[in-house]
TINUDREN-142493 format. One record per atom (N, C-alpha, C): residue in one letter; x, y, z negated; residue number from 1; atom name. Coordinates in Angstrom, 2 decimals. Each point is the difference from the previous one (the first is absolute). Layout:
% residues N
+------+---------+---------+---------+-----+------+
: rest :      c1 :      c2 :      c3 :  nr : atom :
+------+---------+---------+---------+-----+------+
:    a :       X :       Y :       Z : NUM :   CA :
...
+------+---------+---------+---------+-----+------+
% end
This chain:
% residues 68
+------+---------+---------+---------+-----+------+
: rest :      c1 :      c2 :      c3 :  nr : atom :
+------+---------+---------+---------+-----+------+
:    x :   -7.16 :   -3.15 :    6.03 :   1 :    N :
:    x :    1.33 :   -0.58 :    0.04 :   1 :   CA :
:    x :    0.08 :   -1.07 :   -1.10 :   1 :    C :
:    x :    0.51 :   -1.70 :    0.10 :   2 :    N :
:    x :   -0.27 :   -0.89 :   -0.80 :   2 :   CA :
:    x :    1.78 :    0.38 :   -0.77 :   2 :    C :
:    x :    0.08 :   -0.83 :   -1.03 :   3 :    N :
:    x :    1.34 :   -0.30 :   -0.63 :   3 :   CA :
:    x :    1.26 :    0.29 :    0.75 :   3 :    C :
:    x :   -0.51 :   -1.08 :    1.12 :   4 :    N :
:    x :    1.42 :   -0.20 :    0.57 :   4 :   CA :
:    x :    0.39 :    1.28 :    0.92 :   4 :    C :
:    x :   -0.42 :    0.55 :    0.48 :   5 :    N :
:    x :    0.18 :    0.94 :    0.65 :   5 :   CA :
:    x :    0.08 :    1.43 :   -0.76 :   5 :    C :
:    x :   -0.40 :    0.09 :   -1.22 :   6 :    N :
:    x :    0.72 :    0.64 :   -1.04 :   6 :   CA :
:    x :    1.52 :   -0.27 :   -0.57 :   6 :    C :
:    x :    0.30 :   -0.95 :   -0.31 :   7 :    N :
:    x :    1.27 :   -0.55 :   -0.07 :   7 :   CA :
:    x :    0.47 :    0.40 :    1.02 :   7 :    C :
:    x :    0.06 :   -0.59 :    1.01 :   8 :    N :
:    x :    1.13 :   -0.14 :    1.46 :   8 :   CA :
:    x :   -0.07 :    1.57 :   -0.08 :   8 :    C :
:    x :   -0.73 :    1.07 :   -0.36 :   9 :    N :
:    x :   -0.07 :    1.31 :   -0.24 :   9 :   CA :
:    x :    1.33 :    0.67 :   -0.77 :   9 :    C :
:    x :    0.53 :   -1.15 :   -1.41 :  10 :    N :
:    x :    0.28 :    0.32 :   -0.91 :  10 :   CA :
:    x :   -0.45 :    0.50 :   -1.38 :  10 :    C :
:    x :   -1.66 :   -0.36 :    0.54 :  11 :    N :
:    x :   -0.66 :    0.40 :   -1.55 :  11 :   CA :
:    x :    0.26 :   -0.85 :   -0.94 :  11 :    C :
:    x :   -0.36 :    0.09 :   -1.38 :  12 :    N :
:    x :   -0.56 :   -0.78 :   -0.68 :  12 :   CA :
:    x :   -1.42 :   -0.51 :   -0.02 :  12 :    C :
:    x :   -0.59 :   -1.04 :   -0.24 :  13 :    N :
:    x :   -1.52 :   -0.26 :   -0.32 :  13 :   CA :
:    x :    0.11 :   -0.89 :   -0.89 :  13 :    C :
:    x :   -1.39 :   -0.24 :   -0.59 :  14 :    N :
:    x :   -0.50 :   -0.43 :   -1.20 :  14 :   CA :
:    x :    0.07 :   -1.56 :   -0.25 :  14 :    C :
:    x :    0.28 :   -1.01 :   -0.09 :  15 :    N :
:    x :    0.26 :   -1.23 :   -0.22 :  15 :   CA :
:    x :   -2.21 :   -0.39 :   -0.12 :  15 :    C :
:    x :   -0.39 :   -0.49 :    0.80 :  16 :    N :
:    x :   -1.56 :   -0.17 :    0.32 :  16 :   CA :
:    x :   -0.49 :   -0.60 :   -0.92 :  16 :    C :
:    x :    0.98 :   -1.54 :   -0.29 :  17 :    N :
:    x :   -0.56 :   -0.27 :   -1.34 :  17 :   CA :
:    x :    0.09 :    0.00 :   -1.23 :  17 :    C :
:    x :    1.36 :    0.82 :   -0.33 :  18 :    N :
:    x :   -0.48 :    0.81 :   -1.35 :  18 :   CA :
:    x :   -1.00 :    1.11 :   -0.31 :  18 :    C :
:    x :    0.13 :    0.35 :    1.00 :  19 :    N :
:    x :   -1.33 :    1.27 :    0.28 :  19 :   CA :
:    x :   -1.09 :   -0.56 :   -0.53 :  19 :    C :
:    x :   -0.60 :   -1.19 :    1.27 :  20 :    N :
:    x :   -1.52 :   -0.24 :   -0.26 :  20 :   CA :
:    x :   -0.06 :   -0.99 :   -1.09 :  20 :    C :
:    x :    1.22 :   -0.91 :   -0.41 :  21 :    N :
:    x :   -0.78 :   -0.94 :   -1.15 :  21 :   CA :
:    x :    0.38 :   -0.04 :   -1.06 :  21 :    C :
:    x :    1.13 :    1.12 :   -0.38 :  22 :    N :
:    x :    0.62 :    0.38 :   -0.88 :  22 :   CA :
:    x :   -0.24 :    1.84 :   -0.69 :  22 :    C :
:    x :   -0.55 :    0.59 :    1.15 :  23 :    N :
:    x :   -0.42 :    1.43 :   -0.56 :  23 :   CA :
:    x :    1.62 :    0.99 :   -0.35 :  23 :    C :
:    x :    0.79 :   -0.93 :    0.63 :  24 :    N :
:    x :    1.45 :    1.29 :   -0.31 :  24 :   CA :
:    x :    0.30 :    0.23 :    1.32 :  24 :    C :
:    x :    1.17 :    0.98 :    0.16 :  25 :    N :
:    x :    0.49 :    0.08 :    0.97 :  25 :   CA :
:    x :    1.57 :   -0.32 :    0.08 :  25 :    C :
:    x :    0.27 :   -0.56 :    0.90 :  26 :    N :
:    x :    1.85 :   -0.36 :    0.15 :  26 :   CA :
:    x :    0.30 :    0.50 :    1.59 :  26 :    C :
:    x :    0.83 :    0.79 :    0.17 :  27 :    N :
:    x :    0.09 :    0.01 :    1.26 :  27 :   CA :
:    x :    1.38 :   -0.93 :    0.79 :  27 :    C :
:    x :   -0.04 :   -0.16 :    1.19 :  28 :    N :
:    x :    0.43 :   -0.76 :    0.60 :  28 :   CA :
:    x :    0.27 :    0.31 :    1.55 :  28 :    C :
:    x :    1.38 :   -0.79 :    0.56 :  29 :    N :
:    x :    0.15 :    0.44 :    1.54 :  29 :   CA :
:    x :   -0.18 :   -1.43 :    0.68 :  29 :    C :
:    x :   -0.34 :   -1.24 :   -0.72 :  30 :    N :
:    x :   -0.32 :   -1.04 :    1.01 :  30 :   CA :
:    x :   -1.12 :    0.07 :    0.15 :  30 :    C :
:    x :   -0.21 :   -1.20 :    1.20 :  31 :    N :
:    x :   -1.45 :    0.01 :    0.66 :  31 :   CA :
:    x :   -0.16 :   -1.65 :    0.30 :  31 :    C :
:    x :   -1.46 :   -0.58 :   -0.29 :  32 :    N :
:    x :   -0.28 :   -1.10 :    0.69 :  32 :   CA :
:    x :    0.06 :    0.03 :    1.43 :  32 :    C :
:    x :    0.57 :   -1.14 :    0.61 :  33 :    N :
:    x :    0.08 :   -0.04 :    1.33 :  33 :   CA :
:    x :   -1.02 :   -0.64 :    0.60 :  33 :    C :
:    x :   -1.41 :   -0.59 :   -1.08 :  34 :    N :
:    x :   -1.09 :   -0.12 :    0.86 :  34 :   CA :
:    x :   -1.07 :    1.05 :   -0.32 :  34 :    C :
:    x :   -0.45 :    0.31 :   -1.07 :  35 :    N :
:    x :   -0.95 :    1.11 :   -0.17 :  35 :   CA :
:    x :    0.34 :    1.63 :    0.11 :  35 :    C :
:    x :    2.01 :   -0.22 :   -0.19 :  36 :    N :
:    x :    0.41 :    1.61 :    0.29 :  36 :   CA :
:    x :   -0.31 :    1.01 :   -1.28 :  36 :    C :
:    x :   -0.67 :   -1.08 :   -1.27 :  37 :    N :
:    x :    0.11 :    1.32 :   -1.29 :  37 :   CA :
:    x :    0.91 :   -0.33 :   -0.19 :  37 :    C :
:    x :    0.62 :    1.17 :   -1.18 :  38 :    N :
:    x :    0.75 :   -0.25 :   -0.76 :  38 :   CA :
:    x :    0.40 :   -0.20 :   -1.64 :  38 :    C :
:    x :    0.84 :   -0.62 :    0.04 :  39 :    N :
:    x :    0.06 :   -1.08 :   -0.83 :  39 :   CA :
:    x :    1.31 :    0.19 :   -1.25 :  39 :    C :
:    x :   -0.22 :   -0.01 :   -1.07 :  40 :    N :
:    x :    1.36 :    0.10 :   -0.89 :  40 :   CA :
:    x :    0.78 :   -1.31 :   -0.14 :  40 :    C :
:    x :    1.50 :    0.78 :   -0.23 :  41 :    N :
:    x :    1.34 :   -1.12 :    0.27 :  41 :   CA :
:    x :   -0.45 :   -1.25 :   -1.47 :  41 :    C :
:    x :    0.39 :   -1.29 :    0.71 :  42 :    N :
:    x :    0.03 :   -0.78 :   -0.70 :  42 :   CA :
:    x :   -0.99 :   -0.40 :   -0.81 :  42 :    C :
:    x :   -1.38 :    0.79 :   -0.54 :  43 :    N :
:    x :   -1.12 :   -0.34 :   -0.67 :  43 :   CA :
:    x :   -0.70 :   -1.07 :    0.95 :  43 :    C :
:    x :   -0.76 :    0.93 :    1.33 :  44 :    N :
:    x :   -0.97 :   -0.79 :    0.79 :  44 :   CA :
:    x :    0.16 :    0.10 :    1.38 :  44 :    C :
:    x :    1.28 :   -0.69 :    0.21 :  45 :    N :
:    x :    0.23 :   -0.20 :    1.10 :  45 :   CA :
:    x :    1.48 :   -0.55 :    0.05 :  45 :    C :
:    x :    0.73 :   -0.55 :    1.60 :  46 :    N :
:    x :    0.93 :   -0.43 :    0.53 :  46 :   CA :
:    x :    0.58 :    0.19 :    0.69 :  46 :    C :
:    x :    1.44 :    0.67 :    0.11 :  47 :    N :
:    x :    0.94 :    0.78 :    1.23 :  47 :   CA :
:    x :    0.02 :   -0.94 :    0.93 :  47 :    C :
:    x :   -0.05 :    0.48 :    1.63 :  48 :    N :
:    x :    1.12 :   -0.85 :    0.91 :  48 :   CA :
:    x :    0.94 :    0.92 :    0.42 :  48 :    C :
:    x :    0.43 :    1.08 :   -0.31 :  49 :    N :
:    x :    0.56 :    0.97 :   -0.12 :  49 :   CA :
:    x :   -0.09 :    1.41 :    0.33 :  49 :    C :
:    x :    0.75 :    0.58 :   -0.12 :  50 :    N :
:    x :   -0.32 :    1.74 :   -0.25 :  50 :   CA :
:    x :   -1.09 :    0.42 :   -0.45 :  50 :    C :
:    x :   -1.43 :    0.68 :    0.53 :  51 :    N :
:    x :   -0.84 :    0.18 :   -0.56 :  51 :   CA :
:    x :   -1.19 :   -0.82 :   -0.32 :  51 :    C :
:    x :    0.25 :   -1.09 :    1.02 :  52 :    N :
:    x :   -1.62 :   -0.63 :    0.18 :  52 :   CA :
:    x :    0.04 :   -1.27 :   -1.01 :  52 :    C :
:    x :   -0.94 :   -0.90 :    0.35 :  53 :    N :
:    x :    0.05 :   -1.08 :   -0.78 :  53 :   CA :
:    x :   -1.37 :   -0.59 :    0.37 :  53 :    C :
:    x :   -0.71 :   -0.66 :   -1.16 :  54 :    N :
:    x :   -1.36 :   -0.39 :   -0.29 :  54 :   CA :
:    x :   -0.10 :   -0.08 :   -1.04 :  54 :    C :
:    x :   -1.38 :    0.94 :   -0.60 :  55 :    N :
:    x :   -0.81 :    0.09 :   -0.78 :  55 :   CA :
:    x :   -0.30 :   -1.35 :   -0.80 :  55 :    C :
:    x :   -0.37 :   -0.26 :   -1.43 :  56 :    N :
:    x :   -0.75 :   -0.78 :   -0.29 :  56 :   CA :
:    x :   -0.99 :   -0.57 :    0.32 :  56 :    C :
:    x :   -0.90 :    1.11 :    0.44 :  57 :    N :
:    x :   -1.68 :   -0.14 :    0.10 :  57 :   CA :
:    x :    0.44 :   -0.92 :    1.69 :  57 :    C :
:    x :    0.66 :    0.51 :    0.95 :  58 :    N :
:    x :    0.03 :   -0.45 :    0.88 :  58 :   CA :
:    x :    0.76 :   -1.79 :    0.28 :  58 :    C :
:    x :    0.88 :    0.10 :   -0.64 :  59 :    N :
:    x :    0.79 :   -0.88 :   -0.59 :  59 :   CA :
:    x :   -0.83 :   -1.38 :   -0.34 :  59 :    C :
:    x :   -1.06 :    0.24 :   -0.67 :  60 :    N :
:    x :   -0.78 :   -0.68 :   -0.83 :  60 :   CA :
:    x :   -1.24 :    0.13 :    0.43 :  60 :    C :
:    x :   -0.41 :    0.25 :    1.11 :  61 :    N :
:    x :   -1.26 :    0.05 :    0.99 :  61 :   CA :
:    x :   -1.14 :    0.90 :   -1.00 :  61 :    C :
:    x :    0.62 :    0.98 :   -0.48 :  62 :    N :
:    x :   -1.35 :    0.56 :   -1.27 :  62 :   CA :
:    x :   -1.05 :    1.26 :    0.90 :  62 :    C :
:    x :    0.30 :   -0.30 :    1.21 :  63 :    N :
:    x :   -0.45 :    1.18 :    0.76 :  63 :   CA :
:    x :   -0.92 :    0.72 :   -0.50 :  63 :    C :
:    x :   -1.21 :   -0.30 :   -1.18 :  64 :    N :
:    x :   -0.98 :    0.50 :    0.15 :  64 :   CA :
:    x :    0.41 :    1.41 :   -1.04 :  64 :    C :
:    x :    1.45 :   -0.30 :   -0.71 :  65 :    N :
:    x :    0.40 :    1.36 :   -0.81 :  65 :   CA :
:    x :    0.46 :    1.20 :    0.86 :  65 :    C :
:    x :    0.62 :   -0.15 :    1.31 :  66 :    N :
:    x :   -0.06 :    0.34 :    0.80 :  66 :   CA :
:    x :    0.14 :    1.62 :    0.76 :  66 :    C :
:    x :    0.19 :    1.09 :   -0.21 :  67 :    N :
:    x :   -0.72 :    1.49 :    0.01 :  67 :   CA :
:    x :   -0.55 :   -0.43 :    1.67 :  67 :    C :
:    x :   -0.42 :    0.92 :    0.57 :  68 :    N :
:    x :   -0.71 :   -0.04 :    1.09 :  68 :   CA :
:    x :    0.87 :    1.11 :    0.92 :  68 :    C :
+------+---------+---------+---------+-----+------+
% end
């Protein structure tokens, strides 16, 4: 099960790239609307409203940071 479908769940999940390039954890209920992780408010990423948005990495073509 990816991010988004945790969310639309009502979970929380882990903001991907504080995780991998930062080593903390923040949790979070938005989601990129092209890769579907998720993403913390206002650090690394952009609402179009309610939950979704776009990611930085995506945002900024960084695909290769990416999770799989």
């Amino acid at each position: 099960m990816n991010d988004k479908e945790k969310i639309e769940r009502g979970k929380f999940v882990n903001c991907y790239i504080c995780e991998n390039m930062f080593l903390r954890i923040r949790q979070t209920k938005r989601y990129c609307n092209k890769c579907e992780n998720g993403f913390c408010e206002g650090e690394h990423g952009s609402f179009t409203g309610g939950n979704i948005g776009v990611c930085v990495c995506c945002n900024t073509k960084l695909k290769a940071f990416l999770k799989k």
